[in-house]
PDB file of N, CA, C, O and CB in Angstrom:
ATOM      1  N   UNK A   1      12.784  64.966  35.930  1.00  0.00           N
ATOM      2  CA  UNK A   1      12.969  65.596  37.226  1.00  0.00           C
ATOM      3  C   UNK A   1      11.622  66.172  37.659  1.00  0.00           C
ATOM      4  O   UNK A   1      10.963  66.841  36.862  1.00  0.00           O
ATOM      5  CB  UNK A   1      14.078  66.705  37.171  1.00  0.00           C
ATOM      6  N   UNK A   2      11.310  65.996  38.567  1.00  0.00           N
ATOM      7  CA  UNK A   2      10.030  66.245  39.174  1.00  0.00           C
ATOM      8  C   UNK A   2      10.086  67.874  40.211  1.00  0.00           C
ATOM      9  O   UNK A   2      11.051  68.551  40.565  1.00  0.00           O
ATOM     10  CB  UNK A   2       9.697  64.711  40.181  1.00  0.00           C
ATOM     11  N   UNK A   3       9.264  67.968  40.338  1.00  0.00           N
ATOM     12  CA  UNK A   3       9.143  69.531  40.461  1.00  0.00           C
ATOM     13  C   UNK A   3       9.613  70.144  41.710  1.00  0.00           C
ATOM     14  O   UNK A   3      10.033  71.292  41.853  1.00  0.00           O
ATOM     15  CB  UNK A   3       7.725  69.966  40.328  1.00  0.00           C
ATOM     16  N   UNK A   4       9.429  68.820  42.980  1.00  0.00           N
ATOM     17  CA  UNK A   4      10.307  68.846  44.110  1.00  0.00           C
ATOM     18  C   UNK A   4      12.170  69.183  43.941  1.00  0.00           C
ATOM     19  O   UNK A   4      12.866  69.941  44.618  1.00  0.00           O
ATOM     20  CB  UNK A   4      10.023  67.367  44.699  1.00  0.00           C
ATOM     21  N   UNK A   5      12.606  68.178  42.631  1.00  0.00           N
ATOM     22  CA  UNK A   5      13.642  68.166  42.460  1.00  0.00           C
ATOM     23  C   UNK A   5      14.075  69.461  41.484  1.00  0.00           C
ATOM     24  O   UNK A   5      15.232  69.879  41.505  1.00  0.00           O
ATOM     25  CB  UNK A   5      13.861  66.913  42.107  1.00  0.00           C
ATOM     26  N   UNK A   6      13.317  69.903  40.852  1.00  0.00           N
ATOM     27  CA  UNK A   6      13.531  71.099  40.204  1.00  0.00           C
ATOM     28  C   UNK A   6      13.810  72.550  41.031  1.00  0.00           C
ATOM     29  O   UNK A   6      14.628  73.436  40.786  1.00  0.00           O
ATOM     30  CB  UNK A   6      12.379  71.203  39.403  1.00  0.00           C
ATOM     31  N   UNK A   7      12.929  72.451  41.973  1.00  0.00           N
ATOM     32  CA  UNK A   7      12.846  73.441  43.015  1.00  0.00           C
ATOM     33  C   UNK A   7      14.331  73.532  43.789  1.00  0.00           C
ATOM     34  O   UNK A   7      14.988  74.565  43.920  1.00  0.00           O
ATOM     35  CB  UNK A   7      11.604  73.015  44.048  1.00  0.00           C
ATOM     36  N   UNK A   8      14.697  72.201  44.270  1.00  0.00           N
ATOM     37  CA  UNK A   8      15.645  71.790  45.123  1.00  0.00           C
ATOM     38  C   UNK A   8      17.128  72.398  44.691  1.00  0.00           C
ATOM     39  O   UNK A   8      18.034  72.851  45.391  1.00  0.00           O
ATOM     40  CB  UNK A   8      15.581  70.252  45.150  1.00  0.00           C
ATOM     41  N   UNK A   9      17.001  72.214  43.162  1.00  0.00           N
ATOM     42  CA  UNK A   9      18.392  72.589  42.535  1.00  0.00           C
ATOM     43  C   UNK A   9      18.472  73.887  42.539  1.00  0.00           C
ATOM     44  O   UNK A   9      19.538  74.432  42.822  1.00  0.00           O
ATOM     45  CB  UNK A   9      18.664  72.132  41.141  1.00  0.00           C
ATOM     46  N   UNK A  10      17.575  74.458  42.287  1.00  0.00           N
ATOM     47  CA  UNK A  10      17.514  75.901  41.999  1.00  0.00           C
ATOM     48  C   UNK A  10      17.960  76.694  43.174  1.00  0.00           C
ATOM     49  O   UNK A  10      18.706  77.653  42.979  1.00  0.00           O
ATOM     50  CB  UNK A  10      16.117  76.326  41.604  1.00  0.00           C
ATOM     51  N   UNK A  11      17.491  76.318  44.642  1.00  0.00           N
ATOM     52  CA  UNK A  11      17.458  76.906  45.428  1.00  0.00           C
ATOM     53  C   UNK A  11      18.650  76.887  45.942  1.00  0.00           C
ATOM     54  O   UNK A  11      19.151  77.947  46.316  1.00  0.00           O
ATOM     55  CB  UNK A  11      16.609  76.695  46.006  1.00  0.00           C
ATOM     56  N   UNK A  12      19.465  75.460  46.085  1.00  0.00           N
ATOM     57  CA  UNK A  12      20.890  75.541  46.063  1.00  0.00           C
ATOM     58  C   UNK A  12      22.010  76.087  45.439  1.00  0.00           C
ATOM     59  O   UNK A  12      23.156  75.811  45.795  1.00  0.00           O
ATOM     60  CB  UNK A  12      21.117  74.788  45.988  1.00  0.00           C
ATOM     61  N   UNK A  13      21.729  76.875  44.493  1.00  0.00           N
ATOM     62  CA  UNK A  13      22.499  77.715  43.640  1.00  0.00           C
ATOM     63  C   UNK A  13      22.022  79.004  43.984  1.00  0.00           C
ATOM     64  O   UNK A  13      22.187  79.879  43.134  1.00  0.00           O
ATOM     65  CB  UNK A  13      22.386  77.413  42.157  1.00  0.00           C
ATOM     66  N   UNK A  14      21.443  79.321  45.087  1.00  0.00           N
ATOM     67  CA  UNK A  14      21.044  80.522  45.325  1.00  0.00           C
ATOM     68  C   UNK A  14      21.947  81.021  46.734  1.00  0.00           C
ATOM     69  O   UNK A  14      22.073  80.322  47.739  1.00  0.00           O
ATOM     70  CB  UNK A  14      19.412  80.480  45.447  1.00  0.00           C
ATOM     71  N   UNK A  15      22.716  82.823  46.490  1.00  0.00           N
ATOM     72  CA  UNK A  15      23.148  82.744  47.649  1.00  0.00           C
ATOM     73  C   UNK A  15      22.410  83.180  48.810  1.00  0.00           C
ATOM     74  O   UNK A  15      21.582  84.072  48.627  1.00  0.00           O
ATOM     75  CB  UNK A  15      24.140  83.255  47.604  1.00  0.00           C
ATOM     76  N   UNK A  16      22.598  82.592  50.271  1.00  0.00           N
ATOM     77  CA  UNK A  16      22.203  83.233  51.392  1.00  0.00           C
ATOM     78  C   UNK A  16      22.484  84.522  51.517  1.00  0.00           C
ATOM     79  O   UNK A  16      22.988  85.238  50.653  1.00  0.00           O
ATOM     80  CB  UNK A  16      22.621  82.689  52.363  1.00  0.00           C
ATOM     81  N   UNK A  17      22.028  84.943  53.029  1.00  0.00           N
ATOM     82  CA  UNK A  17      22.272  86.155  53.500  1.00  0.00           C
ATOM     83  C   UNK A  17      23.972  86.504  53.478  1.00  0.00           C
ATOM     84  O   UNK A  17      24.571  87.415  52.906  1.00  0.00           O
ATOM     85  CB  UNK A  17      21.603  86.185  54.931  1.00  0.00           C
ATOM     86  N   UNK A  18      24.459  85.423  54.317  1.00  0.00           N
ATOM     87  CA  UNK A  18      26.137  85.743  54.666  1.00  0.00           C
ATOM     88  C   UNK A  18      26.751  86.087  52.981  1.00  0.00           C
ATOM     89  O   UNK A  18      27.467  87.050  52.707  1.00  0.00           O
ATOM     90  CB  UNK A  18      27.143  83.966  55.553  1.00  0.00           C
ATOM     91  N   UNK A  19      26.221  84.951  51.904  1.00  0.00           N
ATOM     92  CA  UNK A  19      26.903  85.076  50.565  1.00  0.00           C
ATOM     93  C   UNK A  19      26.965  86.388  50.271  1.00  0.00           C
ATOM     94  O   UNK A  19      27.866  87.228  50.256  1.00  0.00           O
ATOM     95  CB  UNK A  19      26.254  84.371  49.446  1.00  0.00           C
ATOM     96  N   UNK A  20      25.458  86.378  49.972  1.00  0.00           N
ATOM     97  CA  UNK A  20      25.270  88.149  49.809  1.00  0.00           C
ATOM     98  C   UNK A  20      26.090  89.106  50.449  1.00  0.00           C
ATOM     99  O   UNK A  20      26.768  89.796  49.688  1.00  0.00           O
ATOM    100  CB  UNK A  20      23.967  88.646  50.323  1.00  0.00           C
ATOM    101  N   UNK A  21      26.184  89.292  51.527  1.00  0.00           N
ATOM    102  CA  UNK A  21      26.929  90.351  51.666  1.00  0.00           C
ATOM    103  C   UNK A  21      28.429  90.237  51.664  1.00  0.00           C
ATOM    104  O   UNK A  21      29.295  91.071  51.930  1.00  0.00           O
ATOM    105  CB  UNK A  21      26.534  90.891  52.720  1.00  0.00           C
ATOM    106  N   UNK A  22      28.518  88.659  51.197  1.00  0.00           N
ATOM    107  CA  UNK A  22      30.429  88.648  51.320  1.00  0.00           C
ATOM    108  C   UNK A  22      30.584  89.035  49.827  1.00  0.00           C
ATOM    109  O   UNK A  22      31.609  89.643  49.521  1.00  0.00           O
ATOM    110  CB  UNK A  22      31.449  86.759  51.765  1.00  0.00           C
ATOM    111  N   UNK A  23      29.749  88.770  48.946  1.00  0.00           N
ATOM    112  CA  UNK A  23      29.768  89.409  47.045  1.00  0.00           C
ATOM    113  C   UNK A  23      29.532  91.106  47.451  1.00  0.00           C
ATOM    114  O   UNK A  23      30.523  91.836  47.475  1.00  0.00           O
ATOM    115  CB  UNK A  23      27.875  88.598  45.638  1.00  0.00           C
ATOM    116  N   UNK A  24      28.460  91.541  47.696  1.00  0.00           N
ATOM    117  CA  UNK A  24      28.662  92.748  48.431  1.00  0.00           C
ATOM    118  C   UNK A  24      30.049  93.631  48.654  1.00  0.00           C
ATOM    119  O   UNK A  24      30.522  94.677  48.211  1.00  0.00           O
ATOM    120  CB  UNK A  24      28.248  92.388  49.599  1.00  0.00           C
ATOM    121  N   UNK A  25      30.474  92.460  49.728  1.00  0.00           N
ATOM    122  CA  UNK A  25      31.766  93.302  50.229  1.00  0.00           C
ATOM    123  C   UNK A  25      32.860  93.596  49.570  1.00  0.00           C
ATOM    124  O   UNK A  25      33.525  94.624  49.443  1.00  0.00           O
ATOM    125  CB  UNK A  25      32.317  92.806  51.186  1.00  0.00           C
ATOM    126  N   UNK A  26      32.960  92.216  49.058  1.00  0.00           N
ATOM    127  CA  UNK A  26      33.855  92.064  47.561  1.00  0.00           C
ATOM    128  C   UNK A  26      34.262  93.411  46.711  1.00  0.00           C
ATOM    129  O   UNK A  26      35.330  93.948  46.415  1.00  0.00           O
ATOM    130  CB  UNK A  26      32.893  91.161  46.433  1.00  0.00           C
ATOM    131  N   UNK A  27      32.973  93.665  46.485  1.00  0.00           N
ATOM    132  CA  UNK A  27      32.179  94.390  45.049  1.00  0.00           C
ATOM    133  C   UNK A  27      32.563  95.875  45.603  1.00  0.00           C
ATOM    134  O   UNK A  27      32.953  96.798  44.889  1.00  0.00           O
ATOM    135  CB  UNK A  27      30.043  94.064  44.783  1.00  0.00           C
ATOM    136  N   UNK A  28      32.390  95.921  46.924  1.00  0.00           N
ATOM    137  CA  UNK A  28      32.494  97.575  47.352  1.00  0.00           C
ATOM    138  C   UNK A  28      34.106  97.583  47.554  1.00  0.00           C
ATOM    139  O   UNK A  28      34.684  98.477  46.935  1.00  0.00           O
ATOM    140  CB  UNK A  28      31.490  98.120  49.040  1.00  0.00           C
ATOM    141  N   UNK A  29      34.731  96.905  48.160  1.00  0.00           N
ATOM    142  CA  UNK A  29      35.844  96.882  48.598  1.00  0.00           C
ATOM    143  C   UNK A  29      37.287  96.740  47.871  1.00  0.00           C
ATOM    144  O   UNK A  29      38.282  97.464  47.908  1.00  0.00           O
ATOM    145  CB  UNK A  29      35.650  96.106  49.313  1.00  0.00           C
ATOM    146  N   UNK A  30      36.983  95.403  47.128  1.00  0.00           N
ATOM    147  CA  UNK A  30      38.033  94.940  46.269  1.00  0.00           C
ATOM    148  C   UNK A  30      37.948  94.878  44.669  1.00  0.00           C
ATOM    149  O   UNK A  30      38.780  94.350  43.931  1.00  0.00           O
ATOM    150  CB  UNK A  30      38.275  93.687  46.708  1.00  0.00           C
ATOM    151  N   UNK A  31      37.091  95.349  44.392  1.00  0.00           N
ATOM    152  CA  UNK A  31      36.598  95.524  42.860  1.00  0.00           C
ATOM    153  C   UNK A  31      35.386  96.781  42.556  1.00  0.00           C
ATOM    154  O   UNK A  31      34.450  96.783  41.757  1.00  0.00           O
ATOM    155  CB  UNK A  31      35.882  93.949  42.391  1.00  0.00           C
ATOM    156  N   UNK A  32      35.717  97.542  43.285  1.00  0.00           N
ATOM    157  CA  UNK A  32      35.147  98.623  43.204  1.00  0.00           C
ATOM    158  C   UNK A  32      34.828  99.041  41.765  1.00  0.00           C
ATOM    159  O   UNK A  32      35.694  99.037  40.890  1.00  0.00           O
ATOM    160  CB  UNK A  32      35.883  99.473  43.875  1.00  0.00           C
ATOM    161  N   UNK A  33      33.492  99.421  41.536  1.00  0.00           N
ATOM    162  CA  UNK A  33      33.465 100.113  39.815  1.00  0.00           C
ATOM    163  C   UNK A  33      34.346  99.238  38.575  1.00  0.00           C
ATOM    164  O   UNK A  33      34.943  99.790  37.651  1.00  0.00           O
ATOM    165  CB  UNK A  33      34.350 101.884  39.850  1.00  0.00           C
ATOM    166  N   UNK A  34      34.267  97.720  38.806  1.00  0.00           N
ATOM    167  CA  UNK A  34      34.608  96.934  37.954  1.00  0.00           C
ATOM    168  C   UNK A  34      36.257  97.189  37.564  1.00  0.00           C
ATOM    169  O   UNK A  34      36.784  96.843  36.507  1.00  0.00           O
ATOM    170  CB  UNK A  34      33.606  97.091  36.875  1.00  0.00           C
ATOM    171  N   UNK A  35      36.874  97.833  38.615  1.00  0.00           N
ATOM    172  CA  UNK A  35      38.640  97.670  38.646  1.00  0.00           C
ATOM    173  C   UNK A  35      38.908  97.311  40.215  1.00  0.00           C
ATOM    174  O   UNK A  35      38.491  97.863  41.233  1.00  0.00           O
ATOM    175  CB  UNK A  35      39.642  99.382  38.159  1.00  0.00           C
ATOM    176  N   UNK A  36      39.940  95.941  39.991  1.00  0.00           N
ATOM    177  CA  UNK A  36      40.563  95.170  40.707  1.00  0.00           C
ATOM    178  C   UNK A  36      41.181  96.143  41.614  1.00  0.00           C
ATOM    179  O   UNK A  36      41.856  96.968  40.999  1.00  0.00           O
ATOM    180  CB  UNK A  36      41.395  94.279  39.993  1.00  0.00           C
ATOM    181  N   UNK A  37      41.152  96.361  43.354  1.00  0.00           N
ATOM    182  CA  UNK A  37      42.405  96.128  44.011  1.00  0.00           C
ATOM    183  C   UNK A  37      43.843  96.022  43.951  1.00  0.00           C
ATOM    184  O   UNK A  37      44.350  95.724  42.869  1.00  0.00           O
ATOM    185  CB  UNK A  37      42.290  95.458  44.297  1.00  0.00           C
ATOM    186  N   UNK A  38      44.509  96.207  44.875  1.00  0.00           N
ATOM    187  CA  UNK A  38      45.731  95.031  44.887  1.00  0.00           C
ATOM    188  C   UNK A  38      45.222  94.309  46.594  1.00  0.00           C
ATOM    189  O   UNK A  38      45.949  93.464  47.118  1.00  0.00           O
ATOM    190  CB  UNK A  38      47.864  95.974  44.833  1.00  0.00           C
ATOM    191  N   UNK A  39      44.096  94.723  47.194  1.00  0.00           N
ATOM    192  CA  UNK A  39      44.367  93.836  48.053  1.00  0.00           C
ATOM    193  C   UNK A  39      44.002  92.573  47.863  1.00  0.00           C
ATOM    194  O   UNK A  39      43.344  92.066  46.955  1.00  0.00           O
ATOM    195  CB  UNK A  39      43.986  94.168  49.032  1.00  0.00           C
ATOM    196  N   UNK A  40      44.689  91.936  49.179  1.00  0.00           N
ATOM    197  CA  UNK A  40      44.029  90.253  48.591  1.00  0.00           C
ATOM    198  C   UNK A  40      42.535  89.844  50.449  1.00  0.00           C
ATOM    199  O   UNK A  40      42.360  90.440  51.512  1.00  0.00           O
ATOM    200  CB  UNK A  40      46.425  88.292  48.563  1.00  0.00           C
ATOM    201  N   UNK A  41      42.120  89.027  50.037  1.00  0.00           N
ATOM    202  CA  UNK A  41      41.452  88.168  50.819  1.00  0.00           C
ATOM    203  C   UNK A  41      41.449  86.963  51.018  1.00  0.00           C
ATOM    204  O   UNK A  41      41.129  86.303  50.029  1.00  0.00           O
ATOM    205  CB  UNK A  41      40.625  88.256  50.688  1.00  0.00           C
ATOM    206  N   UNK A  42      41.746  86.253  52.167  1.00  0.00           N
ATOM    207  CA  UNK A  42      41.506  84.642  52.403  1.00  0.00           C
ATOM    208  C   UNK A  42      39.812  84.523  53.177  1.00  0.00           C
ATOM    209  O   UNK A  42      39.163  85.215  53.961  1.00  0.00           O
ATOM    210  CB  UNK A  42      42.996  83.916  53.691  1.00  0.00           C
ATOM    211  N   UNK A  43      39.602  83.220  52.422  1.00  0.00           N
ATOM    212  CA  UNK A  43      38.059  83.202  53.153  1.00  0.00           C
ATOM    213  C   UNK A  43      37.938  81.583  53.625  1.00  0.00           C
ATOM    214  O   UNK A  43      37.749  80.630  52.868  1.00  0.00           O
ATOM    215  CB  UNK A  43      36.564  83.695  51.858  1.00  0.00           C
ATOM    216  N   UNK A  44      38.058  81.554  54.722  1.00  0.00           N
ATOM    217  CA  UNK A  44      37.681  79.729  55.011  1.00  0.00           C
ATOM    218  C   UNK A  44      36.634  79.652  55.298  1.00  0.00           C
ATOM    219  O   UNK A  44      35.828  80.441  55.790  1.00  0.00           O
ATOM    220  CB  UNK A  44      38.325  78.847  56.118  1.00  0.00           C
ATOM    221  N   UNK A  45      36.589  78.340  54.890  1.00  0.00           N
ATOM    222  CA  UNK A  45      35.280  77.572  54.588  1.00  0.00           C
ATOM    223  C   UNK A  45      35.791  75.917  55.652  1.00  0.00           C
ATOM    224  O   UNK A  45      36.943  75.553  55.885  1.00  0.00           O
ATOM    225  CB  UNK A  45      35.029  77.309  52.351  1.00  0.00           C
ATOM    226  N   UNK A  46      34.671  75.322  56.035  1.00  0.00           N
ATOM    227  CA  UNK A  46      35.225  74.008  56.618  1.00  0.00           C
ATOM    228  C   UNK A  46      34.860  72.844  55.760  1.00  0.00           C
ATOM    229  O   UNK A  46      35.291  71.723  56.026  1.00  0.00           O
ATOM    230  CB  UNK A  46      34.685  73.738  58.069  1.00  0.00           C
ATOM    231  N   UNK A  47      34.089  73.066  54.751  1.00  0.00           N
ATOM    232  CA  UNK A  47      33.756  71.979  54.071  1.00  0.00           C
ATOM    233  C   UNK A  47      33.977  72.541  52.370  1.00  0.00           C
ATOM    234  O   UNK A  47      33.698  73.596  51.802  1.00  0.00           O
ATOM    235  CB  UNK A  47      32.148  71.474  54.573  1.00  0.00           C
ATOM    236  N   UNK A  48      34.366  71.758  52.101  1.00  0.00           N
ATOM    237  CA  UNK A  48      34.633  71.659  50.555  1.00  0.00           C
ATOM    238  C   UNK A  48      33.145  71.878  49.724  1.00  0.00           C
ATOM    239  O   UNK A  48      33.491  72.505  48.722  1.00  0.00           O
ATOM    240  CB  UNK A  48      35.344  70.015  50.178  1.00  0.00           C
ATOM    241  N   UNK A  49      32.148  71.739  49.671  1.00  0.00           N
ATOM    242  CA  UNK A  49      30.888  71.553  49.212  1.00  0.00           C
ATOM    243  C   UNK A  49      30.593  72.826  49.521  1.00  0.00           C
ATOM    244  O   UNK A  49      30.114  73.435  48.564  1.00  0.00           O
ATOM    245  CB  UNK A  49      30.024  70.453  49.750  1.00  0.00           C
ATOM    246  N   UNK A  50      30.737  73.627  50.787  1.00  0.00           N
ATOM    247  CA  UNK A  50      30.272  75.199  50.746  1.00  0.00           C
ATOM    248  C   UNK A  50      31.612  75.856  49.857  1.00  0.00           C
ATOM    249  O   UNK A  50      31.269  76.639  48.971  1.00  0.00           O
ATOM    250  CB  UNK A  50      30.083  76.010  52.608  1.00  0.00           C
ATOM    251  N   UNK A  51      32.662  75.686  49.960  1.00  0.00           N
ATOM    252  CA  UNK A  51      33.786  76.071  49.125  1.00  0.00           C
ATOM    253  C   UNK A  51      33.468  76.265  47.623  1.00  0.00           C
ATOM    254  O   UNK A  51      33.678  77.261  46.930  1.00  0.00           O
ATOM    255  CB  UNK A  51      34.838  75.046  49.264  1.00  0.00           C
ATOM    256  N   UNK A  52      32.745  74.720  47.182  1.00  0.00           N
ATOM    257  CA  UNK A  52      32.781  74.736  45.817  1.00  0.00           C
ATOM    258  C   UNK A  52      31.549  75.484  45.137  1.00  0.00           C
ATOM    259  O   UNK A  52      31.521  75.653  43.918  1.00  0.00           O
ATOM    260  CB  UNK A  52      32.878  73.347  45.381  1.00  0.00           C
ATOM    261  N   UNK A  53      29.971  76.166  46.449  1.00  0.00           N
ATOM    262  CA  UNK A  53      29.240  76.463  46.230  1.00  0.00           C
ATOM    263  C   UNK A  53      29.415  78.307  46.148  1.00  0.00           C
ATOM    264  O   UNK A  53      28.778  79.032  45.385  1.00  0.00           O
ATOM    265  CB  UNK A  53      28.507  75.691  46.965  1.00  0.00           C
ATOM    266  N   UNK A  54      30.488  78.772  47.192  1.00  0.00           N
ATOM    267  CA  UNK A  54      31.392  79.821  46.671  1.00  0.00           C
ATOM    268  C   UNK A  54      31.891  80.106  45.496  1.00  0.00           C
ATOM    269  O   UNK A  54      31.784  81.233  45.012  1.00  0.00           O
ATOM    270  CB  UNK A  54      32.266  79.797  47.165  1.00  0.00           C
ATOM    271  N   UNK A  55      32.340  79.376  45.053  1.00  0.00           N
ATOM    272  CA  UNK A  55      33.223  79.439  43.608  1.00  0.00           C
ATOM    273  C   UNK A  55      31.897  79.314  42.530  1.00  0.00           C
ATOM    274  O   UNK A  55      32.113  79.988  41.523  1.00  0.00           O
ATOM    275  CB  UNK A  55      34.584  77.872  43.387  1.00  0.00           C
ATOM    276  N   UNK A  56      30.955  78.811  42.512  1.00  0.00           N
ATOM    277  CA  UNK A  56      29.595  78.778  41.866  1.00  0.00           C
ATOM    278  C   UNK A  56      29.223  80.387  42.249  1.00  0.00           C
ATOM    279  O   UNK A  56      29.744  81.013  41.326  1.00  0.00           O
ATOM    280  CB  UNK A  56      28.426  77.446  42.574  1.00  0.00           C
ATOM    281  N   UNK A  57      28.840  80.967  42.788  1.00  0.00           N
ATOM    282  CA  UNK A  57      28.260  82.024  42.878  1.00  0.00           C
ATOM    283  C   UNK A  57      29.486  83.437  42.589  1.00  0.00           C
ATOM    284  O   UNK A  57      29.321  84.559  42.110  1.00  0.00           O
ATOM    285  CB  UNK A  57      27.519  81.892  44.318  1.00  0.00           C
ATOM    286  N   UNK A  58      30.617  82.782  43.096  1.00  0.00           N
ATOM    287  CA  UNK A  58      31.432  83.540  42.465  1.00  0.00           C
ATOM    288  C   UNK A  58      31.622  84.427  40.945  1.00  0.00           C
ATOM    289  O   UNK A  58      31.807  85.543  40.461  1.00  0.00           O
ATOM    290  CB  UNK A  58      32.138  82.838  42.591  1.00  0.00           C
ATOM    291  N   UNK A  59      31.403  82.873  40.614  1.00  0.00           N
ATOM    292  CA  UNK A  59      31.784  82.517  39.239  1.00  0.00           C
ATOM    293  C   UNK A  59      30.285  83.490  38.159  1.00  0.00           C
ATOM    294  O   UNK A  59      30.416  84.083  37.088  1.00  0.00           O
ATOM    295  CB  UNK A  59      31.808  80.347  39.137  1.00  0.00           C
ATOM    296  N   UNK A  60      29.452  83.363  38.708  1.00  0.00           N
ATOM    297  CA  UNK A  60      28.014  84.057  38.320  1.00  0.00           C
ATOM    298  C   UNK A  60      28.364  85.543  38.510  1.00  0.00           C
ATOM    299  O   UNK A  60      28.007  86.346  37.648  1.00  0.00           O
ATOM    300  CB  UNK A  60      26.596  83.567  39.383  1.00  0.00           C
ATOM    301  N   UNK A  61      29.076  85.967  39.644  1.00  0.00           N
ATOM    302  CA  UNK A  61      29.533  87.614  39.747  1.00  0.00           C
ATOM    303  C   UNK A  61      30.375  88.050  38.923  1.00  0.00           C
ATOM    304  O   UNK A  61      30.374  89.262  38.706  1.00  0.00           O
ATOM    305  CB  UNK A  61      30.156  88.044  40.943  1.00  0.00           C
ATOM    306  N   UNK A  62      31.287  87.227  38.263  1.00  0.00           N
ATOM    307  CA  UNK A  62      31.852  87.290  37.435  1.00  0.00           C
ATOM    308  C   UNK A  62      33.204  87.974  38.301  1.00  0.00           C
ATOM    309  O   UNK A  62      33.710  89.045  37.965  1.00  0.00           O
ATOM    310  CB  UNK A  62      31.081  87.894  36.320  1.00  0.00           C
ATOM    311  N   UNK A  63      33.756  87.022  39.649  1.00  0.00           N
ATOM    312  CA  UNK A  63      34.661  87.384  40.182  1.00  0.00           C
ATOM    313  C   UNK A  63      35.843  86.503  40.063  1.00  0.00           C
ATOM    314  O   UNK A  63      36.896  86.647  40.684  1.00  0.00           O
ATOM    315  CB  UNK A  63      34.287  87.636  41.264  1.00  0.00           C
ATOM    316  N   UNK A  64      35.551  85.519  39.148  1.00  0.00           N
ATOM    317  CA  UNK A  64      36.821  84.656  39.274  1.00  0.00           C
ATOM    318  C   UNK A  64      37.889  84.856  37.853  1.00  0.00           C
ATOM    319  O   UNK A  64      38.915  84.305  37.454  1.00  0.00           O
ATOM    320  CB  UNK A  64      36.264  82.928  39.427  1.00  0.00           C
ATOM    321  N   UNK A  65      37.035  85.923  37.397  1.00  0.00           N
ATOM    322  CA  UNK A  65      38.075  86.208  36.021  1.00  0.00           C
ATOM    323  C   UNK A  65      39.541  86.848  36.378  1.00  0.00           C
ATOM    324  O   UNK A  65      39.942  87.288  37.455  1.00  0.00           O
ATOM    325  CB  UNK A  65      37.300  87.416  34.902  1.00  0.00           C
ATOM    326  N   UNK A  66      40.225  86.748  35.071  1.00  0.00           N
ATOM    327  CA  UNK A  66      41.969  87.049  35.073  1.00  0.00           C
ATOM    328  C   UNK A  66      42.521  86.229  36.432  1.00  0.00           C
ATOM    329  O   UNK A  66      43.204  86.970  37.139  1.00  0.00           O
ATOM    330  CB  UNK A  66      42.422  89.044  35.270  1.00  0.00           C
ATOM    331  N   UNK A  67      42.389  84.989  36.906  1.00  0.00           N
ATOM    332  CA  UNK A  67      42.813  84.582  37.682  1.00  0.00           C
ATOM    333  C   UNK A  67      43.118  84.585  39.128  1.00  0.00           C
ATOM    334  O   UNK A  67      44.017  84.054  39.781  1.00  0.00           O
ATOM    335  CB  UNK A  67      43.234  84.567  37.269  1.00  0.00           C
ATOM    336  N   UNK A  68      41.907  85.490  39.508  1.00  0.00           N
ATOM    337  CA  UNK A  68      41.833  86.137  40.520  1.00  0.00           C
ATOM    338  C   UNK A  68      41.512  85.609  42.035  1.00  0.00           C
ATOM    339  O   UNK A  68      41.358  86.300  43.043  1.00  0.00           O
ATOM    340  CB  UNK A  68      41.082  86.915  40.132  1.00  0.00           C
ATOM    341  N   UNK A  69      41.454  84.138  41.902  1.00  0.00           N
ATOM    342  CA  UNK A  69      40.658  83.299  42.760  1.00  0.00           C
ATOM    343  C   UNK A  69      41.612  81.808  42.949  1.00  0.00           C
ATOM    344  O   UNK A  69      41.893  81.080  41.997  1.00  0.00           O
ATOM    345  CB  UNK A  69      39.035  83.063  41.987  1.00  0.00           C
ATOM    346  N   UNK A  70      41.949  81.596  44.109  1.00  0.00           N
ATOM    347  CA  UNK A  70      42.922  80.470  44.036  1.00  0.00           C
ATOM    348  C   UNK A  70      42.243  79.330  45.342  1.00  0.00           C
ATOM    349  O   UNK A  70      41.827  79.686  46.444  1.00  0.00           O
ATOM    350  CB  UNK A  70      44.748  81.158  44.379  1.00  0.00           C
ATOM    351  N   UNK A  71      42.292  78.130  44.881  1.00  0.00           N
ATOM    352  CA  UNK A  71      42.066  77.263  46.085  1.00  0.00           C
ATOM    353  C   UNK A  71      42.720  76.380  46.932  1.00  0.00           C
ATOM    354  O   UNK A  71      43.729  75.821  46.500  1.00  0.00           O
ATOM    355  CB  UNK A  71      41.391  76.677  45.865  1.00  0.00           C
ATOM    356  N   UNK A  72      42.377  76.176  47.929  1.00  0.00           N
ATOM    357  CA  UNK A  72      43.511  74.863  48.834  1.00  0.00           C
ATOM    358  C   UNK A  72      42.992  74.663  49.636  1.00  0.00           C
ATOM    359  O   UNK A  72      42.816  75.499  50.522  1.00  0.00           O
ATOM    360  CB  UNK A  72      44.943  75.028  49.444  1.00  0.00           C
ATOM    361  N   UNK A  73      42.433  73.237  49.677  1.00  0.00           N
ATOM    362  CA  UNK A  73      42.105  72.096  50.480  1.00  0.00           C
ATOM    363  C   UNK A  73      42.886  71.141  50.822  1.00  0.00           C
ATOM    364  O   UNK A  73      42.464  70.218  51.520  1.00  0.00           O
ATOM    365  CB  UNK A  73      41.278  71.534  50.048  1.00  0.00           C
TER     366      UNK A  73
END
């Protein structure tokens, strides 16, 4: 993999501005001080590929544990 392509991957696993502050919001709101809510959230997405890049960064926050995260496409 060449260094263009090294760069490329990396950067795609990185979240934007909007990500950021939707982990943010998450974090202040619904998992406050590392205890769950009971509320819930729906978040649409129009493409499956930003969906699955959600669930990637999710997954790094360590928000998709105890089953907390459900999908439908």
């Amino acid at each position: 993999m060449d260094t263009i392509e090294k760069w490329a991957s990396k950067a795609a696993r990185k979240p934007d501005s909007k990500a950021e502050q939707l982990i943010e919001w998450l974090n202040t709101h619904i998992r406050s001080d590392n205890k769950w809510s009971n509320e819930r959230v729906v978040i649409f997405t129009e493409y499956r590929d930003t969906m699955n890049w959600l669930l990637d960064l999710f997954e790094r926050e360590k928000l998709l544990k105890e089953d907390r995260v459900m999908t439908i496409y």
